[in-house]
C-alpha positions as CSV (number, residue, x, y, z in Angstrom):
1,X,9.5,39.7,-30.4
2,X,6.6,42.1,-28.9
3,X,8.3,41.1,-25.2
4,X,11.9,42.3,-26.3
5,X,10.4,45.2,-27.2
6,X,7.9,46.0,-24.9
7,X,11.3,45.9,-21.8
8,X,13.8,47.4,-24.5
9,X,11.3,50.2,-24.2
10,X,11.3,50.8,-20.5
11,X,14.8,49.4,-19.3
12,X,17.2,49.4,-23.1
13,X,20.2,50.0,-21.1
14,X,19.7,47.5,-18.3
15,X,17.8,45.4,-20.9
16,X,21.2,44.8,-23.5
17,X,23.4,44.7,-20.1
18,X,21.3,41.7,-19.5
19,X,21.2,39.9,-23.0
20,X,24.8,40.4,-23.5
21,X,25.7,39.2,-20.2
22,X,23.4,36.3,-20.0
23,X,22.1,35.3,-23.3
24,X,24.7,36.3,-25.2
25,X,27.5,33.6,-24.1
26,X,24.9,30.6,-23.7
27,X,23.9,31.4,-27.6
28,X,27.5,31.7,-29.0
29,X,28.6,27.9,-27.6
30,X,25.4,26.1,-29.0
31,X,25.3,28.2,-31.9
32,X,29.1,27.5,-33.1
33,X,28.8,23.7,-32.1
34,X,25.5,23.8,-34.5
35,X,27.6,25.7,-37.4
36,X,30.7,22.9,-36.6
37,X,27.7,20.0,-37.1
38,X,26.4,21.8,-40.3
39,X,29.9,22.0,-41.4
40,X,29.7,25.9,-41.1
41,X,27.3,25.8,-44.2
42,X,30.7,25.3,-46.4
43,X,31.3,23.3,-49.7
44,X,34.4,22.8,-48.8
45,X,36.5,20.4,-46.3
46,X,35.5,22.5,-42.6
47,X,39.1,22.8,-41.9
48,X,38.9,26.0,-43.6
49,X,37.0,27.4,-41.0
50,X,40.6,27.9,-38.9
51,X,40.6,30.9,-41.2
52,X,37.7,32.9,-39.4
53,X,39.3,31.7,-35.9
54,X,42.6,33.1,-36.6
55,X,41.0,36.5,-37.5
56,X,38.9,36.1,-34.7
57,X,42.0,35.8,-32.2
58,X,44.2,38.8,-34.1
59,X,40.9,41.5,-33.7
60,X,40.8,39.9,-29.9
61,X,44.3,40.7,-29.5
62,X,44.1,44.8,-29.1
63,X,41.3,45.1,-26.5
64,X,42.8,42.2,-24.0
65,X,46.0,44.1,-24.6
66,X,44.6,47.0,-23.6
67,X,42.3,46.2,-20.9
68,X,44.8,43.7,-19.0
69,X,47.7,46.8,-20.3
70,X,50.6,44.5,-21.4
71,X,53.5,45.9,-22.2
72,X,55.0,44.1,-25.2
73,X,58.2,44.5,-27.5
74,X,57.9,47.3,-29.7
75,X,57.5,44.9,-32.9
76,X,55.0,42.8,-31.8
77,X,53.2,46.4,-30.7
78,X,53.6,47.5,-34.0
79,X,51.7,43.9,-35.9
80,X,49.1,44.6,-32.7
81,X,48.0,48.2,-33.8
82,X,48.4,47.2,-37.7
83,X,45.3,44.4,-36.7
84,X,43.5,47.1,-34.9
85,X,43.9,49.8,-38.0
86,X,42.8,47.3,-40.3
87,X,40.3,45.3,-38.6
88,X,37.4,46.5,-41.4
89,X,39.7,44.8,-43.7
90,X,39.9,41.7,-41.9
91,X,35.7,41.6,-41.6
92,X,35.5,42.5,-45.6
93,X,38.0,40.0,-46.5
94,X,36.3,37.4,-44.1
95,X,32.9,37.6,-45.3
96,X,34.2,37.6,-49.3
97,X,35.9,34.8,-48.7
98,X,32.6,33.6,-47.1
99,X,31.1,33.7,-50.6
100,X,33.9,31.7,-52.3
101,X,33.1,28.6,-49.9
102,X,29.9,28.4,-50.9
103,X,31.0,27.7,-54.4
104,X,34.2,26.2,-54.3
105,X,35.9,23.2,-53.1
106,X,39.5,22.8,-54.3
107,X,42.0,23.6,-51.7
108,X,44.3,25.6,-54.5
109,X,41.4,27.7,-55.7
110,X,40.4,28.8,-52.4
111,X,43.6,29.3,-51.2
112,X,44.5,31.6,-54.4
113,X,40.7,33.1,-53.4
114,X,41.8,34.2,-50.0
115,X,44.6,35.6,-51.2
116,X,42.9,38.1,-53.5
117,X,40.4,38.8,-51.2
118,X,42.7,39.9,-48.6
119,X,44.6,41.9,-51.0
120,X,41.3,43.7,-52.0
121,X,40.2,44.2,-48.9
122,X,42.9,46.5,-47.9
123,X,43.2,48.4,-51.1
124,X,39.6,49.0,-50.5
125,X,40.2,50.1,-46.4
126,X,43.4,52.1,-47.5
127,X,41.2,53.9,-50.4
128,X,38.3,54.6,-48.2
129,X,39.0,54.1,-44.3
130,X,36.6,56.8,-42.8
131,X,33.6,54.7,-44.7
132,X,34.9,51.7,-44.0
133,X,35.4,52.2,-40.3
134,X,31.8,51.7,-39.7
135,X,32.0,47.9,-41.6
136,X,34.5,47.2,-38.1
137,X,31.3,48.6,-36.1
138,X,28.4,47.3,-37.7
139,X,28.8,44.4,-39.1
140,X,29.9,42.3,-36.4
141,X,26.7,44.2,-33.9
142,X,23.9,45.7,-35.4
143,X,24.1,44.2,-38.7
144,X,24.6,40.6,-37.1
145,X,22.1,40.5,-34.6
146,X,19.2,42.6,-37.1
147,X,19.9,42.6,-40.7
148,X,21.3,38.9,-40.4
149,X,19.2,37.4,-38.2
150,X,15.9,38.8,-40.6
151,X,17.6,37.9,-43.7
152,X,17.8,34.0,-42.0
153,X,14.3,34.1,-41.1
154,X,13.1,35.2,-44.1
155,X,15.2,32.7,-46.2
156,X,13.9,30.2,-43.8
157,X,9.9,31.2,-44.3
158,X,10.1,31.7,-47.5
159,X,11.8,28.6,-48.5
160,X,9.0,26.5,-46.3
161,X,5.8,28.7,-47.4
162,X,5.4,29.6,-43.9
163,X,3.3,32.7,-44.2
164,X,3.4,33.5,-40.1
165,X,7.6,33.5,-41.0
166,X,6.3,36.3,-43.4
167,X,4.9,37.6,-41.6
168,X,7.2,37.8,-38.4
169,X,9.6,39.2,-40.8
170,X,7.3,42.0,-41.7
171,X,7.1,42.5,-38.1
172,X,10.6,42.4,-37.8
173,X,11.0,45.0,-40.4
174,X,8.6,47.9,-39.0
175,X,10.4,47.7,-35.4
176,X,12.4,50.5,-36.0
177,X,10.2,52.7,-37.5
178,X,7.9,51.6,-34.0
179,X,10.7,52.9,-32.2
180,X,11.1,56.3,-33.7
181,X,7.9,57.3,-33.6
182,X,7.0,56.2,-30.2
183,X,5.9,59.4,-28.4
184,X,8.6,61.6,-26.8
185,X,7.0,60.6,-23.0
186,X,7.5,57.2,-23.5
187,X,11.2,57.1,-24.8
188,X,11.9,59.0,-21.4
189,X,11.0,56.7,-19.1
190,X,14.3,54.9,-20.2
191,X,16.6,56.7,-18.8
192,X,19.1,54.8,-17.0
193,X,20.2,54.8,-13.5
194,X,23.7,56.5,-13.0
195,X,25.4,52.7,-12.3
196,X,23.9,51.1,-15.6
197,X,24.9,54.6,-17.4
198,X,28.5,54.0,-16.1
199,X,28.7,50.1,-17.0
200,X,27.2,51.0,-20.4
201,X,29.8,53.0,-21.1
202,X,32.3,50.9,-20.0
203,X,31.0,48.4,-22.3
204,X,32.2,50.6,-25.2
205,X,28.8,50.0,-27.0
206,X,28.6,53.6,-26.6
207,X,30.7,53.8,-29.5
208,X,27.6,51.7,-31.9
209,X,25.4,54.2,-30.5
210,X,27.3,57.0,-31.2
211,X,28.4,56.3,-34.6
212,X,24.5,55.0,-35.8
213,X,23.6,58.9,-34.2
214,X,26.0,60.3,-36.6
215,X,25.1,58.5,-39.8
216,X,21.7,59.9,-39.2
217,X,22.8,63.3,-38.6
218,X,21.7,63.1,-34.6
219,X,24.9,64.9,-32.8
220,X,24.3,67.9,-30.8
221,X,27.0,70.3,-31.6
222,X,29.1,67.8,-32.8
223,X,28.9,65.7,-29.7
224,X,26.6,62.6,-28.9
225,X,24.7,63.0,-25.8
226,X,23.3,59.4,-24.3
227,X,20.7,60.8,-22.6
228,X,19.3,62.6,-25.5
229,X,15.9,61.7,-27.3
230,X,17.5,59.9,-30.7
231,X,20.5,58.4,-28.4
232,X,17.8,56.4,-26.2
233,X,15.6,55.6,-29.4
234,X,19.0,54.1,-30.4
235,X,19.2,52.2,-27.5
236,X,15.5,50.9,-27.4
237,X,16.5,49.2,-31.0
238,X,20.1,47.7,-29.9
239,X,18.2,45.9,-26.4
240,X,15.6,45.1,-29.1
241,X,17.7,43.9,-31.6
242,X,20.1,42.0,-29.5
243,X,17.8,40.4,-26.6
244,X,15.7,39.1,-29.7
245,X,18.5,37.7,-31.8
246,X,19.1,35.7,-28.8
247,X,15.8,34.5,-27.8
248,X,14.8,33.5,-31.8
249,X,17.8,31.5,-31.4
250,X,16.8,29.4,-28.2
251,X,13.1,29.5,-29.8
252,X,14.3,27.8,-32.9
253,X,15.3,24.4,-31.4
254,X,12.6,22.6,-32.7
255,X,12.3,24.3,-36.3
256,X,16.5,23.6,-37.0
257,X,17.4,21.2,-34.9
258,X,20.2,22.8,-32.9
259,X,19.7,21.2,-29.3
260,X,20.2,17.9,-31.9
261,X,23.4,18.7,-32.4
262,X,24.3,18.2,-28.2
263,X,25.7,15.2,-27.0
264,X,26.1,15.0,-23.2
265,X,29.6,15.5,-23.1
266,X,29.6,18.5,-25.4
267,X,26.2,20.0,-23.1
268,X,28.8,19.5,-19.8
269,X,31.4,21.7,-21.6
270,X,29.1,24.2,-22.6
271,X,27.6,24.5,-19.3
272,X,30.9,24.8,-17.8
273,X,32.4,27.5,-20.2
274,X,28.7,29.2,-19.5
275,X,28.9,29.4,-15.8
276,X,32.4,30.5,-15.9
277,X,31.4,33.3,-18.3
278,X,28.4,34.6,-15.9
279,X,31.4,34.5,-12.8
280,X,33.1,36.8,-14.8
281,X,30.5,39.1,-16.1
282,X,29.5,39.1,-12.2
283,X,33.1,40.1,-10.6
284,X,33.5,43.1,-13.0
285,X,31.5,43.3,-16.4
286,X,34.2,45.3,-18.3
287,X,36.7,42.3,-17.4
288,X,33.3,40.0,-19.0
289,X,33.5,41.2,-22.0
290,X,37.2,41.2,-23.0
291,X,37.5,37.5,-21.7
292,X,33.9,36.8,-24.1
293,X,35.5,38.9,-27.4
294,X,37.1,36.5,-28.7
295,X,33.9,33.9,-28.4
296,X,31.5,36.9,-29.7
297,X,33.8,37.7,-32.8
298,X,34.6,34.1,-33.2
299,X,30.4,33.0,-33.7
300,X,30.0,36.1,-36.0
301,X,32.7,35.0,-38.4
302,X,31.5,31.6,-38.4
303,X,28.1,32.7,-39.1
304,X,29.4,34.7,-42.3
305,X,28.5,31.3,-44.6
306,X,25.3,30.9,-43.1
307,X,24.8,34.7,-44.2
308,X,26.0,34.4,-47.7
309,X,23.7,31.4,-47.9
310,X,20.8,33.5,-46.6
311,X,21.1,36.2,-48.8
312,X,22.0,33.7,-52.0
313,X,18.7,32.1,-50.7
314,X,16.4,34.6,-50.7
315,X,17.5,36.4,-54.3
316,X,17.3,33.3,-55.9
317,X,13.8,32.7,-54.4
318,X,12.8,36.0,-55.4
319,X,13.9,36.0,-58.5
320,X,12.0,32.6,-59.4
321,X,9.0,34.2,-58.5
322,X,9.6,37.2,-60.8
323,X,10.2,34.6,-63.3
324,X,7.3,32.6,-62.5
């Protein structure tokens, strides 16, 4: 944790190029092969999983569109940009119907389930789409790789009386309040060479940056400036948040087991999907990304049980102690 920071601090742009690049592929292929052993942390039959893969592929579908620029039949344009208007809905929806597969089981009731939550979802994005643009942003980045991954560790110390898991999630906690109070000298020593700026942008992460700048009132004249003082405190936290999201991961092979879950066959495939991934991210990173989007959405939805369970987790721990 102190490492991710300490480089986030000096190199956050080069740092998250890095992690995303690198780390990032490597963990979603073990981590969804660990969720497919665990039966994605579902009640129910794992079949229902094709569920989060075939919202994964339709929010995939707009930006390969885009960035490969295929011209397509005016209809099927039409369905593509209806996926991208909605794609809040489509996260909502997926995580509520997260929640139902931890507590049901019958085909029929969680059929009915999805259903409703589908329908609710866009009511809700129809009645309230400028607030519910920034579920489409956060929840599958900074709320994933920060917010998630301290709910899971938490859930995970607090249900084996670890108090070094406490405390790590204490830790956790007070990074970004580290981070904005680190003095103004220091956050200036990360700014970014004019290639990384360029492939930063490119990225379109600017967007995550931009959008957290607003919520917290940082604009300047209305515009968001990467190079200003709040815009590279921002970016400190994402190469924090995401290079240590990864790195707990690979770190927690011996606490849950994951590496377990690898037979030789399915380490070969990995390794192969892996080193295709880093050729891409190496001949042009843009192109890297698009071709990963579907893998990095796909893990996130898959996740969304594991969530649920964290949070169900720790409330009901909590509460017992209140009772107790």
């Amino acid at each position: 944790m102190m490492v991710s920071l300490i480089i986030a601090v000096f190199i956050p742009f080069k740092l998250f190029l890095f992690s995303y690049a690198v780390l990032g592929p490597l963990h979603y292929l073990t981590e969804i092969n660990w969720l497919r052993e665990k039966n994605f942390f579902m009640l129910s039959d794992r079949k229902f999983a094709v569920v989060f893969t075939l919202v994964a592929i339709m929010i995939s579908l707009s930006p390969s569109i885009n960035h490969f620029e295929i011209n397509l039949y005016p209809s099927v344009q039409s369905f593509v940009d209806f996926i991208a208007r909605y794609e809040s809905a489509f996260l909502i929806g997926s995580f509520l119907f997260a929640i139902g597969l931890l507590f049901y089981t019958n085909a029929k009731t969680l059929i009915v389930l999805l259903i409703s939550v589908s329908i609710l979802s866009f009511l809700l994005t129809n009645y309230s789409p400028s607030r519910l643009i920034y579920v489409a942003l956060f929840v599958p980045t900074l709320i994933h790789v920060y917010v998630f991954t301290l709910l899971f560790i938490l859930y995970g110390s607090i249900k084996s009386k670890s108090r070094t898991g406490v405390g790590s999630v204490f830790v956790l906690g007070t990074v970004p309040f580290v981070i904005m109070y680190l003095p103004v000298e220091i956050v200036e020593i990360a700014q970014p060479s004019k290639e990384t700026l360029n492939t930063f942008i490119q990225s379109s992460f600017a967007t995550v940056s931009g959008s957290l700048a607003k919520s917290f009132g940082a604009l300047e004249d209305g515009q968001f400036n990467l190079l200003s003082e709040m815009a590279l405190r921002i970016q400190i936290f994402i190469a924090f948040a995401y290079t240590y999201h990864y790195l707990n991961w690979f770190s927690k092979t011996s606490i849950i087991g994951w590496s377990k879950s690898l037979s030789k066959q399915k380490m070969t495939w990995i390794l192969i999907i892996y080193a295709f991934s880093l050729g891409i991210f190496y001949y042009d990173y843009k192109t890297g990304l698009i071709a990963l989007f579907f893998l990095s959405f796909l893990h996130v939805l898959l996740e969304f049980p594991l969530n649920v369970l964290s949070i169900k987790g720790v409330f009901s721990e909590v509460l017992e102690k209140i009772k107790a």
